[in-house]
C-alpha positions in Angstrom: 25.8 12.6 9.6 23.3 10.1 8.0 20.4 12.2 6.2 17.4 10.4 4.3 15.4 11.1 1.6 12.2 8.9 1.2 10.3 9.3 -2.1 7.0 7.8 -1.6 4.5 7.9 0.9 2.7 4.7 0.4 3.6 2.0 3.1 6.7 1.2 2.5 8.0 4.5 2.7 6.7 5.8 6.0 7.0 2.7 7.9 11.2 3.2 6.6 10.8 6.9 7.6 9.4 5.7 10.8 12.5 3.4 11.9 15.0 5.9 10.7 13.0 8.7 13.5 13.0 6.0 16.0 17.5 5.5 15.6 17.5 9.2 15.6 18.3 9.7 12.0 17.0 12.7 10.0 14.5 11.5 7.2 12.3 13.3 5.0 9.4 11.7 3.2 8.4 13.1 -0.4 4.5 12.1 -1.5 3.6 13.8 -4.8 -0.6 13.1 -4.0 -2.1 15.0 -1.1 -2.5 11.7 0.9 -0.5 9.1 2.7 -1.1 5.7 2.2 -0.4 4.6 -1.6 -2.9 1.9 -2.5 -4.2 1.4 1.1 -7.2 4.1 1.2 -10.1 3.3 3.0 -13.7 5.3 2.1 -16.7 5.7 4.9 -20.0 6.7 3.5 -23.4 6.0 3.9 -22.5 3.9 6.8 -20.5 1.2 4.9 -17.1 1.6 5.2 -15.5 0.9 2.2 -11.7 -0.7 1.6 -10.6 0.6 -2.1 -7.5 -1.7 -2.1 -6.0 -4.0 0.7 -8.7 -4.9 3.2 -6.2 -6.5 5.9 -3.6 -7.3 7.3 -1.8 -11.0 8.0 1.1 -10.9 10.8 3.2 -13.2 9.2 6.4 -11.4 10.9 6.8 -10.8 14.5 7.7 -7.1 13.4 4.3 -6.2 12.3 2.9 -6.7 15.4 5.9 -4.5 16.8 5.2 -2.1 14.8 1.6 -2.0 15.4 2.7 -1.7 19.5 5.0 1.2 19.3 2.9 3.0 17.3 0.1 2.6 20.0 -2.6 1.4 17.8 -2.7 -1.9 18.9 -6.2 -1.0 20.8 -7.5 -0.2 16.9 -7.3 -3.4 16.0 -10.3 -5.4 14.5 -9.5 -9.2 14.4 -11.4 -11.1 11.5 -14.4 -12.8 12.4 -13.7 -16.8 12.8 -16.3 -17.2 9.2 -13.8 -15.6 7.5 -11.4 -18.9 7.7 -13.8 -20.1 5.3 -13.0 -19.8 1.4 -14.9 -20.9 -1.4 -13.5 -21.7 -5.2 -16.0 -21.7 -7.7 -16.3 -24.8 -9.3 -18.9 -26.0 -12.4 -20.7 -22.8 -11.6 -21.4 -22.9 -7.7 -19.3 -22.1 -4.7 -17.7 -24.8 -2.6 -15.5 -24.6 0.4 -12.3 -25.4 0.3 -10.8 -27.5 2.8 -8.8 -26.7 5.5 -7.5 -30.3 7.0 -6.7 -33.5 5.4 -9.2 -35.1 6.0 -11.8 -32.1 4.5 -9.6 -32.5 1.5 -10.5 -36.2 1.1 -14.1 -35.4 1.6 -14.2 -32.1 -0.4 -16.3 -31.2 -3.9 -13.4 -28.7 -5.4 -11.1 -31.5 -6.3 -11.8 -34.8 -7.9 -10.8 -38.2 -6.5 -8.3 -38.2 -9.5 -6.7 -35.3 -8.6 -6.7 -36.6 -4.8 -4.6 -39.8 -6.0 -2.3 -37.4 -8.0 -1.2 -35.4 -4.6 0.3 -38.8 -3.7 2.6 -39.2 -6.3 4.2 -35.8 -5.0 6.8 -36.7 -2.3 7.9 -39.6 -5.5 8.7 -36.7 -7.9 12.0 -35.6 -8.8 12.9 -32.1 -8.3 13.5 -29.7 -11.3 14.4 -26.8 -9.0 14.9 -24.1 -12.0 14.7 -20.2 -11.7 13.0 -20.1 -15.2 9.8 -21.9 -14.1 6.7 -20.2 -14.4 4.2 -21.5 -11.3 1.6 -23.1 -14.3 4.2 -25.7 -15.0 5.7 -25.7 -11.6 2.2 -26.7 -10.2 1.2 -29.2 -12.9 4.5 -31.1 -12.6 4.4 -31.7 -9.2 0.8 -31.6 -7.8 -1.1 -31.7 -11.7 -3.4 -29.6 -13.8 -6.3 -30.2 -12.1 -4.9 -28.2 -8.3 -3.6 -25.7 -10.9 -6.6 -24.8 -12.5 -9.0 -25.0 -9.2 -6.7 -23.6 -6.3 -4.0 -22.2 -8.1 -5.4 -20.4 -10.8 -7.9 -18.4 -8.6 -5.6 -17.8 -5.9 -3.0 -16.0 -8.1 -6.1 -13.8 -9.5 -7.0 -13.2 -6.0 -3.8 -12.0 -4.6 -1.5 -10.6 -7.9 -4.8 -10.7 -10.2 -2.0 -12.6 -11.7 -1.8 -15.3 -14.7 0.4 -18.8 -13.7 1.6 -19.3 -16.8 3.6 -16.1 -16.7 4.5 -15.5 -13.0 8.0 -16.7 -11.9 7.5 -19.8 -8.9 11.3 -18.7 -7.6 10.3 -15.0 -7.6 6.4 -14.7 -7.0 6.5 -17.6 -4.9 9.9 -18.1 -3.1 9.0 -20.3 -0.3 7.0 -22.9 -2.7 9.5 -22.6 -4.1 12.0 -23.1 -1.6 10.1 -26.1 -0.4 11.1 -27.9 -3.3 14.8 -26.9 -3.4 15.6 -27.9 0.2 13.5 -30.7 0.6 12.9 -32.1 -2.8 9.0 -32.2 -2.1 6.3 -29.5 -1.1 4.2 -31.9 1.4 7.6 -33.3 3.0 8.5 -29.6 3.0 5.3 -28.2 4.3 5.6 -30.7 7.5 9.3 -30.0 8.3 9.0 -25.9 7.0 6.5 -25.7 10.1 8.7 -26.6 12.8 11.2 -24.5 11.2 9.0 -21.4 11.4 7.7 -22.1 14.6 11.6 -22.0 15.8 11.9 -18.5 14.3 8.1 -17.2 15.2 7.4 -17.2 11.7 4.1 -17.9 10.3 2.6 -18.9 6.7 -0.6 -17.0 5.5 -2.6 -19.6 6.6 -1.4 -19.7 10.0 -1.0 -15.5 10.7 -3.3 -13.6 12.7 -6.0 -11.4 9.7 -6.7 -8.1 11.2 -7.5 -4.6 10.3 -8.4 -1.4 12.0 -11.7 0.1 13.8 -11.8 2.7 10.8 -10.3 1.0 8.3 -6.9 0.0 7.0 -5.9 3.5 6.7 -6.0 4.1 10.3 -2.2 2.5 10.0 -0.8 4.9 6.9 -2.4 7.6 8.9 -0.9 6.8 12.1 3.0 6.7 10.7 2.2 9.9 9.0 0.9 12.0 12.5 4.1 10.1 14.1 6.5 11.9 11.5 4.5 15.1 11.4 6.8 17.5 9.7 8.6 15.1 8.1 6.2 13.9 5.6 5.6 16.6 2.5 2.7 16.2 0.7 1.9 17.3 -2.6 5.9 17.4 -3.0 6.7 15.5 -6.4 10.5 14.8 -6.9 11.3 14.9 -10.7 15.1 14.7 -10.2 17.8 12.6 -8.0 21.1 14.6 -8.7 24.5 13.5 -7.6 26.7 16.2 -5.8 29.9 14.2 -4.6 30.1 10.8 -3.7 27.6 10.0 -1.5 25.9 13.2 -1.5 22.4 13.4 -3.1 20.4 16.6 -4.1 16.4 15.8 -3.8 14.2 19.1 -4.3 17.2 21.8 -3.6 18.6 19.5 -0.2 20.8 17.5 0.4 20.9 13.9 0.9 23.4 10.9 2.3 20.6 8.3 1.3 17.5 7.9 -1.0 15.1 5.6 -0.8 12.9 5.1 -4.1 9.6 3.4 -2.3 7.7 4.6 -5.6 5.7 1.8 -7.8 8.0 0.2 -10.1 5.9 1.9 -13.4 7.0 5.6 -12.0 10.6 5.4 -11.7 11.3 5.9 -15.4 9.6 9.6 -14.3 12.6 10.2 -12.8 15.8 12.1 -14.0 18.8 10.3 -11.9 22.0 9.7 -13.4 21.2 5.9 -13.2 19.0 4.0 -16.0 15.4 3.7 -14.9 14.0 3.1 -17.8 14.0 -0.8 -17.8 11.3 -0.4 -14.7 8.6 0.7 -17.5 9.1 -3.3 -18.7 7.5 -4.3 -15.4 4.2 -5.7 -15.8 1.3 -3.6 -14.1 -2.6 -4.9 -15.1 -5.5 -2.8 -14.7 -7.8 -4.0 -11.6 -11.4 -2.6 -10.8 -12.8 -2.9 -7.2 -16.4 -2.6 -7.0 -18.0 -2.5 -3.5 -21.7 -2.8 -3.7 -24.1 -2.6 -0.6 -26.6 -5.7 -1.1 -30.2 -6.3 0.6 -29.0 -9.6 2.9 -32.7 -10.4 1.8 -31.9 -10.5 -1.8 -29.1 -13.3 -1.5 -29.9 -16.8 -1.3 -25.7 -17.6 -0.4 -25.2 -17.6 3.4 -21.7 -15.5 2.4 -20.4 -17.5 5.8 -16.9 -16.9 4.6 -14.3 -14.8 3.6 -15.1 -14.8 -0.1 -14.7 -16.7 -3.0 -12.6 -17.1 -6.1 -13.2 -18.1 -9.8 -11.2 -20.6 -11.4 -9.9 -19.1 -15.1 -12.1 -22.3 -16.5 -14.8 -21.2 -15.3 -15.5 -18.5 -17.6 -16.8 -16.0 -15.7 -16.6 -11.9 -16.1 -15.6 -11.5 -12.5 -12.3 -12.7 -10.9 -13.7 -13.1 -7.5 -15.5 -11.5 -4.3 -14.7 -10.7 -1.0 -17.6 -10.4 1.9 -16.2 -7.5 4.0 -19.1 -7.5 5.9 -18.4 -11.4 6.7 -15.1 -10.6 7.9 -15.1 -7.6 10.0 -18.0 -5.7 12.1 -19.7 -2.6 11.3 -18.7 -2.6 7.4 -22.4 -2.1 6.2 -25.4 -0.9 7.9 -27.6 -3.5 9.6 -29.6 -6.0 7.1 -27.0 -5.0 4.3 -24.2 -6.8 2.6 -20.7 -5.5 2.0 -19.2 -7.3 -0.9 -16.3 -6.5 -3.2 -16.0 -7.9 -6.8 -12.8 -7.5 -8.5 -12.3 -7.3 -12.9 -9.3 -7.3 -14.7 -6.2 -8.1 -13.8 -3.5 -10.4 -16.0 -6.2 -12.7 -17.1 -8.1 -9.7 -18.7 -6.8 -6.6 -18.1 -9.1 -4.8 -20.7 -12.1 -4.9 -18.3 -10.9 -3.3 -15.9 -11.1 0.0 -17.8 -14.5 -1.0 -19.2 -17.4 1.5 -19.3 -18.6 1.6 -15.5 -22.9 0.8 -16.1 -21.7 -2.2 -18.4 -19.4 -3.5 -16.1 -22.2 -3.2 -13.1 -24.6 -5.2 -15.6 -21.6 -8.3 -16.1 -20.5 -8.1 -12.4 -24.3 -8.7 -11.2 -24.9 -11.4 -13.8 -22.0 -13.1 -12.3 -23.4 -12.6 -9.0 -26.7 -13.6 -9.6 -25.7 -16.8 -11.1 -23.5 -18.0 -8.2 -24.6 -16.3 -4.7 -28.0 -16.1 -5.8 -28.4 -12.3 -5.8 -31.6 -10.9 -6.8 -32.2 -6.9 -7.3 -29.4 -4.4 -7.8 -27.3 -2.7 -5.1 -28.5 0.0 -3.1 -24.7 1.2 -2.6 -22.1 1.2 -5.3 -18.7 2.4 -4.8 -15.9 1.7 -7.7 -12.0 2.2 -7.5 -10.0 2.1 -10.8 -6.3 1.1 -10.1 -5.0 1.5 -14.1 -1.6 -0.1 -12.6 -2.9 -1.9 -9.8 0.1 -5.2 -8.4 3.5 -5.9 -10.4 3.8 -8.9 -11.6 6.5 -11.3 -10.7 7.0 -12.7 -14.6 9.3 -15.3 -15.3 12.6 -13.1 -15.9 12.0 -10.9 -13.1 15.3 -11.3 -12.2 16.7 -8.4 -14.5 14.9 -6.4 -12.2 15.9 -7.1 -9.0 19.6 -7.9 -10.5 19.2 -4.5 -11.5 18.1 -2.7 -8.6 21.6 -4.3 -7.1 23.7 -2.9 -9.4 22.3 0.2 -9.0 23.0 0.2 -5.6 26.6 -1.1 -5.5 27.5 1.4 -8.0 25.7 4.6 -6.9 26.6 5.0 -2.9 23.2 5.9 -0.9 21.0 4.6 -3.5 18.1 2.2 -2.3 15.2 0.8 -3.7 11.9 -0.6 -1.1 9.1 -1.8 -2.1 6.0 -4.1 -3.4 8.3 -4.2 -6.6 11.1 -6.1 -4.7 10.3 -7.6 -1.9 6.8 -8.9 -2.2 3.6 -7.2 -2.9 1.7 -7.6 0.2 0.9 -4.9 3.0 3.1 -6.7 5.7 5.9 -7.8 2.8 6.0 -3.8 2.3 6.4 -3.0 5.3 8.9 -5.4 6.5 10.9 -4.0 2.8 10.8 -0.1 4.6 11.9 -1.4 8.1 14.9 -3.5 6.0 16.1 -0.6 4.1 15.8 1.4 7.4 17.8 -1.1 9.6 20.3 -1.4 6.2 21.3 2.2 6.6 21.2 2.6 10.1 23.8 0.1 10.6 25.8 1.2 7.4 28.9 2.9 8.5 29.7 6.0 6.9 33.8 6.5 5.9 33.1 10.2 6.6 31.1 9.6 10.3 34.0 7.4 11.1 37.0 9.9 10.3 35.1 12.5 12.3 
């Protein structure tokens, strides 16, 4: 008889510990804080409500919105406000939206008409198609510098606070990269890939449905925990994964079939397992600093009709972008205020992150000044330290996930789930617990069989 330990208690681990309870198989989740939830936490106070990491939610996978149904919080939802399919890029020190059709693109301020001509030459470009590519080169040979350094650059600092030239294209970005293996091109493959997702109801970020939840993203975390009731432990560290007999794991004086490790990569080496952890610690972490900040709508001259913006590396700001949570969703600030969330740090400067708090106020509001046009300070400041905040898909990352496999083939009932492996979004780490779930649920078990 199958029996599951789960050690973690962020995402990916209750949504496994979730599936395993719905096929009827015993599973106990182990959370070493006295919360649920990981990195998703969500703070209300002085009527703002507050997201200190993820803010949403993109369906890109039929099975989140599944998930959302059988857990009965579909009703919870909050969709995001149509604005909010507006971004902006910074670009010679003022925000401008990006485009979202063709023919915006032809007409739009980010890029300039040499960098329009260049997309042309795309389709015409050989494919190099190698695992070693970081997404800096990747993007400049096929689409050119200028794309990398006013759409690419920001976008990696907005979603792995991320630097190009180190991130792997076949690991960080497998479907870009994809695009190129199988159809030689990314427009050609953007056109086809789209018909192909539509035949598997698939969709790309662009085209999934943003959401989050009446009270914030940790309604979900919450939700999967009061679902599993006694089955989640809090305030239950695990310092030790001990081997028994084959297939039989000891986790905190019981015993296990499986184990899931659904901990961030940088804690595994914590661990004493009879496996190697240690090359975990090699994974790249940055520091990242969120700081909300509740703004007179008076005091800005920017209309903040959008979902935020992003600043291009090249720009040489302090700041690596802004979000306008009170742009994208109702009832995230109180009525003639501003929700907005500036983020520091990250790959391209990790350092500032962990910057004294009052100076980094002062540089994050100089940056703000200068390009929404904010006068006076906040009336509301909130700020969330995440030391390690996203790992970073490096060029190389392979050893890691080649890793994790031999791990797994050679140590029965061992399984790793996680932003560390299968992607580092909320919906990529929760489709990584349902996998892991559906992967030993399916598994048959020499022993169940004899019996």
């Amino acid at each position: 008889m199958k029996k599951v330990a789960i050690i973690g208690g962020g995402i990916t681990g209750l949504a496994a510990a979730f599936e395993l309870q719905e096929k009827g198989i015993e599973c106990t989740v182990f959370e070493a804080s006295g919360r649920v939830g990981g990195c998703i936490s969500t703070l209300q106070k002085d009527d703002y409500l507050v997201e200190c990491g993820p803010n949403s939610i993109l369906e890109t996978h039929p099975d989140i919105g599944k998930l959302i149904i059988r857990l009965g919080i579909e009703g919870n939802k909050v969709a995001a406000n149509l604005t909010a399919q507006k971004r902006f890029i910074v670009r010679d020190g003022k925000p401008v939206a990006l485009p979202t059709s063709p023919s915006a693109f032809l007409t739009s301020e980010v890029f300039s008409t040499k960098a329009k001509l260049r997309l042309l030459k795309e389709p015409f470009i050989k494919p190099l198609v190698d695992k070693q590519e970081s997404l800096a080169d990747f993007v400049q040979r096929r689409v050119g510098k200028e794309i990398l350094d006013y759409a690419i650059n920001p976008f990696v600092s907005g979603v792995y606070a991320g630097d190009p030239k180190k991130l792997s294209t076949a690991h960080a970005f497998p479907k870009l990269f994809a695009l190129e293996k199988k159809y030689g091109s990314l427009i050609k493959g953007a056109m086809k890939g789209a018909k192909e997702r539509k035949k598997r109801a698939e969709k790309n970020v662009h085209e999934a449905r943003m959401y989050t939840f009446d009270d914030g993203m940790e309604v979900l975390p919450l939700r999967l925990a009061e679902k599993l009731s006694y089955r989640v432990h809090l305030n239950t560290p695990v310092e030790s994964i001990q081997m028994m007999d084959e297939g039989i794991w000891m986790v905190n004086r019981e015993e296990f079939t499986n184990v899931i490790l659904a901990i961030p990569g940088h804690k595994m080496p914590e661990l004493n397992t009879p496996f190697d952890l240690d090359l975990f610690d090699e994974i790249e972490y940055p520091a990242v600093t969120s700081l909300s900040l509740g703004v007179d709508l008076n005091s800005i001259l920017h209309s903040l009709d959008g979902f935020g913006m992003l600043i291009p590396e090249v720009e040489n700001k302090f700041s690596l972008g802004a979000l306008f949570p009170s742009s994208i969703f109702p009832e995230r600030a109180p009525g003639g205020m501003a929700l907005l969330t500036v983020f520091v740090g990250g790959a391209r400067a990790p350092e500032r992150a962990l910057m004294d708090k009052d100076e980094m106020l002062v540089k994050v509001l100089d940056d703000l000044h200068e390009l929404l046009g904010i006068n006076g300070g906040p009336e509301f400041v909130h700020t969330t330290v995440w030391p390690k905040a996203i790992p970073q898909y490096n060029v190389g990352y392979e050893r890691f996930l080649n890793h994790m496999k031999d791990i797994e083939t050679n140590y029965k009932g061992i399984h790793f789930a996680g932003h560390y492996r299968d992607g580092i979004s909320v919906s990529n780490s929760i489709l990584s617990g349902l996998r892991v779930a559906e992967l030993i649920s399916n598994h048959k078990d020499t022993k169940d069989s004899k019996s």
